[in-house]
C-alpha positions as a Python dict, from the first residue, in 0.01 Angstrom:
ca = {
    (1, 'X'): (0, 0, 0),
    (2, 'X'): (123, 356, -93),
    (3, 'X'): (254, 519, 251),
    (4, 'X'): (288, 896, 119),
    (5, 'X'): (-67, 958, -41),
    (6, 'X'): (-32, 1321, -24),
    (7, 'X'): (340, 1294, -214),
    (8, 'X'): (158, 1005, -454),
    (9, 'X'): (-125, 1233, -494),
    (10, 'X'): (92, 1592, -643),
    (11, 'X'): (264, 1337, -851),
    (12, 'X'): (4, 1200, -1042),
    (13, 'X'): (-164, 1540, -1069),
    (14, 'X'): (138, 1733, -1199),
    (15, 'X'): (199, 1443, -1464),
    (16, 'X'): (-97, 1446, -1582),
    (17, 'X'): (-90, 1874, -1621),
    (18, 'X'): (192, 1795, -1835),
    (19, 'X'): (26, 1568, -2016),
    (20, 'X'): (-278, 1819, -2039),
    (21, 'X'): (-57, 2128, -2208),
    (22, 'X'): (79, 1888, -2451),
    (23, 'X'): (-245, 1750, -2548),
    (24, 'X'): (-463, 2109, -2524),
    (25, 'X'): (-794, 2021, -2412),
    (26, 'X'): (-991, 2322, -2523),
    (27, 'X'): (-804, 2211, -2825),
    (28, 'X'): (-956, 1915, -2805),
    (29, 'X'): (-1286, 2032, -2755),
    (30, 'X'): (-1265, 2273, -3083),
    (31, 'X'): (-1110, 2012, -3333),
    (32, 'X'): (-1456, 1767, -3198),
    (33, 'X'): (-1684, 2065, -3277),
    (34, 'X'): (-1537, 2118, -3656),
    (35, 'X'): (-1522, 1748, -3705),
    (36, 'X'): (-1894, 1661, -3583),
    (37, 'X'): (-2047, 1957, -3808),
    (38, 'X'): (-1837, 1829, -4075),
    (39, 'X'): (-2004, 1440, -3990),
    (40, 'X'): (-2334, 1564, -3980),
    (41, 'X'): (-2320, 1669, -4324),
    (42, 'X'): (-2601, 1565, -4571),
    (43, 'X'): (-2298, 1485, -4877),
    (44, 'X'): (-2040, 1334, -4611),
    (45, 'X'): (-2040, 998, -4760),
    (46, 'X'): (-2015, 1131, -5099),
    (47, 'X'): (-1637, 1045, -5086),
    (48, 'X'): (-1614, 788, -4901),
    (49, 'X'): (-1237, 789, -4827),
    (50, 'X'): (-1341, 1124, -4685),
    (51, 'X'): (-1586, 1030, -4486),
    (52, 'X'): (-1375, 760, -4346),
    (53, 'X'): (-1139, 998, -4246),
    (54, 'X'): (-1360, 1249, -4061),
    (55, 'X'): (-1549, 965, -3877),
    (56, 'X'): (-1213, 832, -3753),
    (57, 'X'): (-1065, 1164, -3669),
    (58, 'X'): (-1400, 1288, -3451),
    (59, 'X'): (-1380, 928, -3285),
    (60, 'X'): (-983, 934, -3226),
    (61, 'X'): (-1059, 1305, -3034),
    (62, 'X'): (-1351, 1220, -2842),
    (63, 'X'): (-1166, 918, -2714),
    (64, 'X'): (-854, 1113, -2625),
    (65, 'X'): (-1056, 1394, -2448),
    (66, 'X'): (-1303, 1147, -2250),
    (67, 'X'): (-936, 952, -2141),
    (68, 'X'): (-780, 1332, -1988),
    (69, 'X'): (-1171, 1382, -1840),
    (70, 'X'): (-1196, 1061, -1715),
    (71, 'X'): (-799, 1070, -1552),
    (72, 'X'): (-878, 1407, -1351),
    (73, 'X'): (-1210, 1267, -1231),
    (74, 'X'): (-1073, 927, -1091),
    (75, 'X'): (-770, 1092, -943),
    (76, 'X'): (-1021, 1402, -761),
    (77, 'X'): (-1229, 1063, -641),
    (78, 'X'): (-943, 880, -519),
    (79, 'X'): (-836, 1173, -315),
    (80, 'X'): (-1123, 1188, -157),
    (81, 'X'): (-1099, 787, -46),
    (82, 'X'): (-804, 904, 78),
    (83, 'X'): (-933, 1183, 296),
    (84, 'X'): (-1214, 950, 423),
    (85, 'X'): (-1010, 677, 445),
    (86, 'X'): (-786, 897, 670),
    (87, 'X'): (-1056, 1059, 901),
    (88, 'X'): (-1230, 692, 919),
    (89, 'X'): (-891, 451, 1030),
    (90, 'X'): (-1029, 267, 737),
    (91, 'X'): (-757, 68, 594),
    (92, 'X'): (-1023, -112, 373),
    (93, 'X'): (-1077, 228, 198),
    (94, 'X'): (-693, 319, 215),
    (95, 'X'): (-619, -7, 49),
    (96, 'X'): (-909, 54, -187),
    (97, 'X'): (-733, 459, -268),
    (98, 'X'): (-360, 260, -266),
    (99, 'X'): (-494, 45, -591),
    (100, 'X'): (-673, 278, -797),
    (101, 'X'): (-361, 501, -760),
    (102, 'X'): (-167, 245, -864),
    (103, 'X'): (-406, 199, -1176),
    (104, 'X'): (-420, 579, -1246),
    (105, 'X'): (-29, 605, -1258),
    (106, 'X'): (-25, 281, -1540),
    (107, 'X'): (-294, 517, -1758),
    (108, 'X'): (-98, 799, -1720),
    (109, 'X'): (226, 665, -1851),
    (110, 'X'): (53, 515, -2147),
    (111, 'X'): (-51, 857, -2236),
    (112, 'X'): (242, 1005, -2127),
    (113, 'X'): (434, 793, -2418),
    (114, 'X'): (91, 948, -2658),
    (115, 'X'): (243, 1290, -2586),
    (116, 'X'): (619, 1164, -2712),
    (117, 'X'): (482, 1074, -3060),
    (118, 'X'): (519, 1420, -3209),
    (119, 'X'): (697, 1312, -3499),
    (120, 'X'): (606, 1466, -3847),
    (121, 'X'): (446, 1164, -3970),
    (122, 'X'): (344, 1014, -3628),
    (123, 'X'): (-32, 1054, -3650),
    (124, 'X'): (-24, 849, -3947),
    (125, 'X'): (-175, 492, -4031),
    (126, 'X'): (132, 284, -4116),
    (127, 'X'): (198, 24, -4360),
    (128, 'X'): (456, -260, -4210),
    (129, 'X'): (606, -485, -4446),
    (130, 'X'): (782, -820, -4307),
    (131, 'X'): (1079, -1003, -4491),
    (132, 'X'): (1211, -1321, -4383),
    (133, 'X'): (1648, -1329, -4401),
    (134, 'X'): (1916, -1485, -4332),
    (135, 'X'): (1831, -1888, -4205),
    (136, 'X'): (1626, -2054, -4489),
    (137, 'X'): (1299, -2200, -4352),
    (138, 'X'): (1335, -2105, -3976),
    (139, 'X'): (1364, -1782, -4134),
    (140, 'X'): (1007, -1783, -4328),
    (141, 'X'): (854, -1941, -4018),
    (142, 'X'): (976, -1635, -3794),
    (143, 'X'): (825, -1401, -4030),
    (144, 'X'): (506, -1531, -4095),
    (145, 'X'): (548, -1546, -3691),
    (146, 'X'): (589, -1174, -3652),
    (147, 'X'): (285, -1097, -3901),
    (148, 'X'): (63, -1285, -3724),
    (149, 'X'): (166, -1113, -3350),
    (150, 'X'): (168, -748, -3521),
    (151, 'X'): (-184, -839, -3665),
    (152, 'X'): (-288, -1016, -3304),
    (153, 'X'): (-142, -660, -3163),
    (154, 'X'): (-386, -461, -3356),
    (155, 'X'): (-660, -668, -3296),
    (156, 'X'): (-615, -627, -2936),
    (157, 'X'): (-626, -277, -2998),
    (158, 'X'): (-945, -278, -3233),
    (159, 'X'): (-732, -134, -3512),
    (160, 'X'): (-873, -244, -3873),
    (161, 'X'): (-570, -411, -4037),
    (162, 'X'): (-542, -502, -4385),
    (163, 'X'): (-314, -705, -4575),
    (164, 'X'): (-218, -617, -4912),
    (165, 'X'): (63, -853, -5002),
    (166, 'X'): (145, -1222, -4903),
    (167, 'X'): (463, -1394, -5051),
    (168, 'X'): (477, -1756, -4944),
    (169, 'X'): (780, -1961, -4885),
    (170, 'X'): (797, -2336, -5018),
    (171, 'X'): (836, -2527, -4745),
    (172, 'X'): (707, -2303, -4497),
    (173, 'X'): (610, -1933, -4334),
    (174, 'X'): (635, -1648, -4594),
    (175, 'X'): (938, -1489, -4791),
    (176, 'X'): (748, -1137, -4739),
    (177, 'X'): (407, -976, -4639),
    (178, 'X'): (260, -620, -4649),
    (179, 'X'): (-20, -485, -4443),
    (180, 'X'): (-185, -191, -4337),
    (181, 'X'): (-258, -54, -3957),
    (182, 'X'): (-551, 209, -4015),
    (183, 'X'): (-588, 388, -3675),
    (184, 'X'): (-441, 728, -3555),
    (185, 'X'): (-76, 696, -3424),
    (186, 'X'): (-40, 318, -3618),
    (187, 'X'): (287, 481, -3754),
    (188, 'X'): (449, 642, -3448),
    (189, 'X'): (405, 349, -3269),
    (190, 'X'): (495, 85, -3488),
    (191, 'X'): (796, 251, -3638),
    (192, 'X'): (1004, 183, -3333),
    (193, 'X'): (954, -158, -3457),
    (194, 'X'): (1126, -130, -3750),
    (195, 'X'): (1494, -316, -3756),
    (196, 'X'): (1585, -672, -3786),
    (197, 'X'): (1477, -919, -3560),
    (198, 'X'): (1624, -1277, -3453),
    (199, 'X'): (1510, -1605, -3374),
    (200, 'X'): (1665, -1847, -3198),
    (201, 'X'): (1445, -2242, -3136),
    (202, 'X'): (1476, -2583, -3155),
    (203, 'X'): (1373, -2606, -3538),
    (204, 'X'): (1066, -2809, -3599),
    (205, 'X'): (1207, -2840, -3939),
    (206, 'X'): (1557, -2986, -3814),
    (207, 'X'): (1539, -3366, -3849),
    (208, 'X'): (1818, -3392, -3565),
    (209, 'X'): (1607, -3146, -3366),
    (210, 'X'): (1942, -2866, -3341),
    (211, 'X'): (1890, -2539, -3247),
    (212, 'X'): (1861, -2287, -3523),
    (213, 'X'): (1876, -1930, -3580),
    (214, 'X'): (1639, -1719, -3818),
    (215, 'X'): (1618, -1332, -3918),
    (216, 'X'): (1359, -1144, -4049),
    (217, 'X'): (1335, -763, -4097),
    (218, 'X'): (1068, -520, -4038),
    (219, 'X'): (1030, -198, -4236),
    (220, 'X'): (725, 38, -4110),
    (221, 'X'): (623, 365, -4332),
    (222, 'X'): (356, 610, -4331),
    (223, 'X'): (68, 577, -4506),
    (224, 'X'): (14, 897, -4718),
    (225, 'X'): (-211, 1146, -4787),
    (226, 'X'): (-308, 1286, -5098),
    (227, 'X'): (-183, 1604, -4948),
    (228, 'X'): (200, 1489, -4944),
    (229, 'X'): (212, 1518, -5314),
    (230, 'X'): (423, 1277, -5403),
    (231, 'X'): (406, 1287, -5745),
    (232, 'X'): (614, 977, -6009),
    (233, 'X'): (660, 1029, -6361),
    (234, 'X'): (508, 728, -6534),
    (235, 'X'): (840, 715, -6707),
    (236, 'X'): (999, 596, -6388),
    (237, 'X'): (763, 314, -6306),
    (238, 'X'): (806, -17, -6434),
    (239, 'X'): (464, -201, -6393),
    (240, 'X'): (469, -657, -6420),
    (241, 'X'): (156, -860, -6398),
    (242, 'X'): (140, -1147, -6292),
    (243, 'X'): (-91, -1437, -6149),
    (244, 'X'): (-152, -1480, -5810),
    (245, 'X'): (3, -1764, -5556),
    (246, 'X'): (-83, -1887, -5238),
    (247, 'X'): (-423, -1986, -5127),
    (248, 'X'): (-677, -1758, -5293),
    (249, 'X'): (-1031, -1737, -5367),
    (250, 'X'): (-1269, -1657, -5675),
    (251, 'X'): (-1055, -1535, -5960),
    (252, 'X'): (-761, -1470, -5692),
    (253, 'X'): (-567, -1751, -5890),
    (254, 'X'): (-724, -1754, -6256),
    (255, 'X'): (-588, -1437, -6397),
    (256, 'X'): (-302, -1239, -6423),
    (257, 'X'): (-432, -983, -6174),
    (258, 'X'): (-102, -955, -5938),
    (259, 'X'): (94, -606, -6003),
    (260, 'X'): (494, -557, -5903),
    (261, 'X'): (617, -236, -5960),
    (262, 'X'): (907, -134, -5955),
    (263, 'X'): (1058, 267, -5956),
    (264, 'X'): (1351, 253, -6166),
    (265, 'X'): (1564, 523, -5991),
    (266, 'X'): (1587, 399, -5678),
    (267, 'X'): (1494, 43, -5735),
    (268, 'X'): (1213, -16, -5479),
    (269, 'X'): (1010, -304, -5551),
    (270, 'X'): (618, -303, -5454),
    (271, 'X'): (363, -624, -5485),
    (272, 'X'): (36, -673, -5459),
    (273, 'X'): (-164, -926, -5530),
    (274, 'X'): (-447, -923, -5265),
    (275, 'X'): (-727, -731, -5446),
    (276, 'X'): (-974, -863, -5711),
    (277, 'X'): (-850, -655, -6014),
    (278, 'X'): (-512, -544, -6157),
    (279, 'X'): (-649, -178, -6148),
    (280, 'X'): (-698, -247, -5749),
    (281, 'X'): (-360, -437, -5714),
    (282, 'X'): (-208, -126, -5920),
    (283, 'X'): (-370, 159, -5712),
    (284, 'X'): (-304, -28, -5397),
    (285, 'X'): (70, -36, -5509),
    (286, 'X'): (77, 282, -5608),
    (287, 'X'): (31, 445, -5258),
    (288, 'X'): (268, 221, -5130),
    (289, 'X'): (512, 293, -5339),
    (290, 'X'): (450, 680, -5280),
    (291, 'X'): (480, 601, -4892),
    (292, 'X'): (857, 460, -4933),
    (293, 'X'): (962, 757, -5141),
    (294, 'X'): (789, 976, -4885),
    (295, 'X'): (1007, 803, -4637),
    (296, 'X'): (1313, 853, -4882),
    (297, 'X'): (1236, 1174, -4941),
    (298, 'X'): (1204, 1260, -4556),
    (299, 'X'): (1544, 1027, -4496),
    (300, 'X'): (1771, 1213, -4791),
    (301, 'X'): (1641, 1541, -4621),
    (302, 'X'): (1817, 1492, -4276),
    (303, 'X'): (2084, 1271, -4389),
    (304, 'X'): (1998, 938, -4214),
    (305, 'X'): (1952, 716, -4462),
    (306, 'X'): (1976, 455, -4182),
    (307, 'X'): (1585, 462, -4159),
    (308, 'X'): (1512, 307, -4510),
    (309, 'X'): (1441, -46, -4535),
    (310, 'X'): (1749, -111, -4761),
    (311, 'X'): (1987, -64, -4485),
    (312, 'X'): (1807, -362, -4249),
    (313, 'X'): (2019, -636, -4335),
    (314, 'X'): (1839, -885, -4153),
    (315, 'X'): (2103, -1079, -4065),
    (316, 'X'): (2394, -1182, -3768),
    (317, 'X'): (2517, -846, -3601),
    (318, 'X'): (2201, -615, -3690),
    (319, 'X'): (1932, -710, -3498),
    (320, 'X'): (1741, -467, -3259),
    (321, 'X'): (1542, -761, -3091),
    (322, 'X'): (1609, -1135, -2992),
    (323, 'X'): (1323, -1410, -2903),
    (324, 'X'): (1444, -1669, -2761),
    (325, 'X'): (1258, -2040, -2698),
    (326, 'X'): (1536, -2266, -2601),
    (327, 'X'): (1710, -2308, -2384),
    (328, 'X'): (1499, -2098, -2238),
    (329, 'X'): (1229, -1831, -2324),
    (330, 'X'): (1305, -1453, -2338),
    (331, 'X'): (1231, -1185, -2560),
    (332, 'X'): (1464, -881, -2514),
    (333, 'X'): (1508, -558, -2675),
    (334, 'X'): (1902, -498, -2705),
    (335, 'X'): (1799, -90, -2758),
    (336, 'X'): (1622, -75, -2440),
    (337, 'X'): (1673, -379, -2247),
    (338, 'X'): (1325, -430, -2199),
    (339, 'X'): (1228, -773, -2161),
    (340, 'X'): (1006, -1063, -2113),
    (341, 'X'): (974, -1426, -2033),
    (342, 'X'): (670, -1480, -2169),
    (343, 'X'): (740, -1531, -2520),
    (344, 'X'): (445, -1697, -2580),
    (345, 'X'): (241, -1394, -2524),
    (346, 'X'): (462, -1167, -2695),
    (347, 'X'): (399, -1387, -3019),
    (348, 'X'): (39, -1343, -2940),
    (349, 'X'): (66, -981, -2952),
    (350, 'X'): (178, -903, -2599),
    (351, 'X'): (469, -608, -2740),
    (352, 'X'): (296, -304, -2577),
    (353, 'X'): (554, -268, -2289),
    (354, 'X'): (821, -378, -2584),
    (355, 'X'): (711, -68, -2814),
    (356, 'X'): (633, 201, -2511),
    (357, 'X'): (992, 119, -2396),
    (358, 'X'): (1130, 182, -2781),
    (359, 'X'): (924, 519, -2834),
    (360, 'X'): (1103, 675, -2448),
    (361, 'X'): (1473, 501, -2637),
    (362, 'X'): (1404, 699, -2910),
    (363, 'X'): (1317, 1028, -2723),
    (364, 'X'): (1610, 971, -2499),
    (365, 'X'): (1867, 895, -2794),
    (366, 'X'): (1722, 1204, -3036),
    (367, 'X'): (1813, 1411, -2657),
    (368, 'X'): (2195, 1319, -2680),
}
């Protein structure tokens, strides 16, 4: 049980002030009032990317703003257990006060991590892209692996996901996969999960049952807007079609509706083959393609090319995160040192503690 209330009390209050002129809640209030007369109009779902994206916006605020309302009423009635617990000798109540505390000072933090991702592109939706490396079929396991816990992750989270791309390996897992987070802050959250990560398990693919190593990388962008104008010569695009593969559906697999491009001056390579039509699987490209280059664009302008995808070499010596399952079970993060025992839920989509931890790193490091 907390012993200084009164100390625990100005604590929690003056974080969550901070927290309050970061996140301006008169702000708040005005951004819900131009969204909800923009949602109430008769044409809204006119266009109905647009309408999507008001919806989602006026949803995103409300939610933030009832969180802040709902922090400073549960800390004024916890103080107030705390007074009566005081003038009662109640230790019941005390105990009671001690918890919710407790509770108040977890929601806080996650917020408090909210206020760090202030990044240009932070606010974003992302779109992740997984690539099994360097050690063969282990390798494709891991990354169909880490697809399925980002995807579990956002599901927890009620985010709408959306794959775009699946590449399947022969024996096993997948060589690559793209997908789509579409929820407010998908980006600056999931970028500090970009890197290479490594797996290290007795292979169930390993006759003589040895322990094997696999990499995969992970390369997270923003989703753009049509706002970013990022504009590509048709001249610089090389479109293929092709037919799908993997397990598909009504004319998934009967026509030669898959679409790689490829941008000839830099040599980034989109697929997508997930849609019903080429014209789908070429639009859908398309912005994907125009997200990388955004990320280029941003990279080449501060000189840290380090951030592109093409520099992850998912391999011995690079990696930013280990899981291992024998001989025992840990997952740790070699930026932070954050880590867990429970691997099992971390593959389930357990990596909240994993990516607040990376989002303070990054705040830290950008501070040296």
């Amino acid at each position: 049980m907390i012993k200084d209330f009164p100390q625990e009390l100005r604590s929690l209050r003056s974080t969550l002030e901070s927290i309050e002129a970061v996140s301006d809640p008169a702000a708040l209030e005005r951004k819900i009032a131009l969204l909800s007369e923009e949602a109430s109009a008769p044409n809204l779902w006119d266009d109905p990317d647009n309408g999507q994206k008001v919806t989602s916006a006026l949803s995103a605020a409300q939610a933030e703003l009832n969180r802040l309302t709902a922090l400073r009423q549960r800390l004024d009635d916890a103080e107030t257990l705390v007074e009566l617990g005081h003038e009662m000798d109640d230790d019941e109540s005390l105990e009671e006060a001690s918890g919710e505390l407790e509770a108040i000072r977890h929601d806080l933090d996650v917020l408090e991590v909210r206020t760090l991702l202030n990044g240009e592109y932070d606010a974003r939706e992302a779109v992740v892209t997984i690539r099994s490396g360097a050690g063969g079929v282990d390798a494709a396991d891991f990354a169909e692996m880490l697809l399925r816990m980002y995807l579990r992750w956002a599901e927890r989270h009620g985010y709408p996901t959306k794959v775009m791309d699946t590449s399947y390996a022969e024996e096993a897992g997948i060589k690559s996969a793209t997908f789509e987070v579409d929820a407010p802050y998908a980006y600056g959250n999931l970028s500090v999960e970009a890197g290479t990560h490594r797996l290290v398990r007795i292979s169930p693919f390993d006759n003589q049952g040895r322990r094997q190593t696999g990499f995969a990388a992970v390369e997270v962008v923003p989703l753009i807007e049509q706002t970013d104008s990022i504009e590509i010569p048709e001249s610089e695009i090389q479109v293929d079609v092709f037919r799908s593969s993997g397990p598909g559906g009504q004319s998934v697999n009967t026509t030669d509706s898959a679409v790689r491009m490829t941008h000839i001056p830099t040599g980034i390579v989109v697929s997508m083959q997930n849609e019903k039509s080429q014209i789908q699987n070429r639009a859908a490209a398309l912005r994907v393609l125009q997200s990388r280059l955004l990320v280029l664009r941003r990279a080449e302008e501060a000189a840290t090319r380090k951030e592109l995808a093409g520099d992850i070499k998912a391999s011995w010596g690079d990696q930013m995160r280990s899981y291992v399952l024998h001989p025992y079970q840990m997952v740790k993060d070699l930026r932070t040192e954050h880590q867990t025992g429970n691997a099992d839920a971390v593959f389930d989509g357990a990596i909240d503690d994993f990516i607040e931890a990376g989002i303070r790193w990054r705040r830290t490091s950008a501070a040296v």
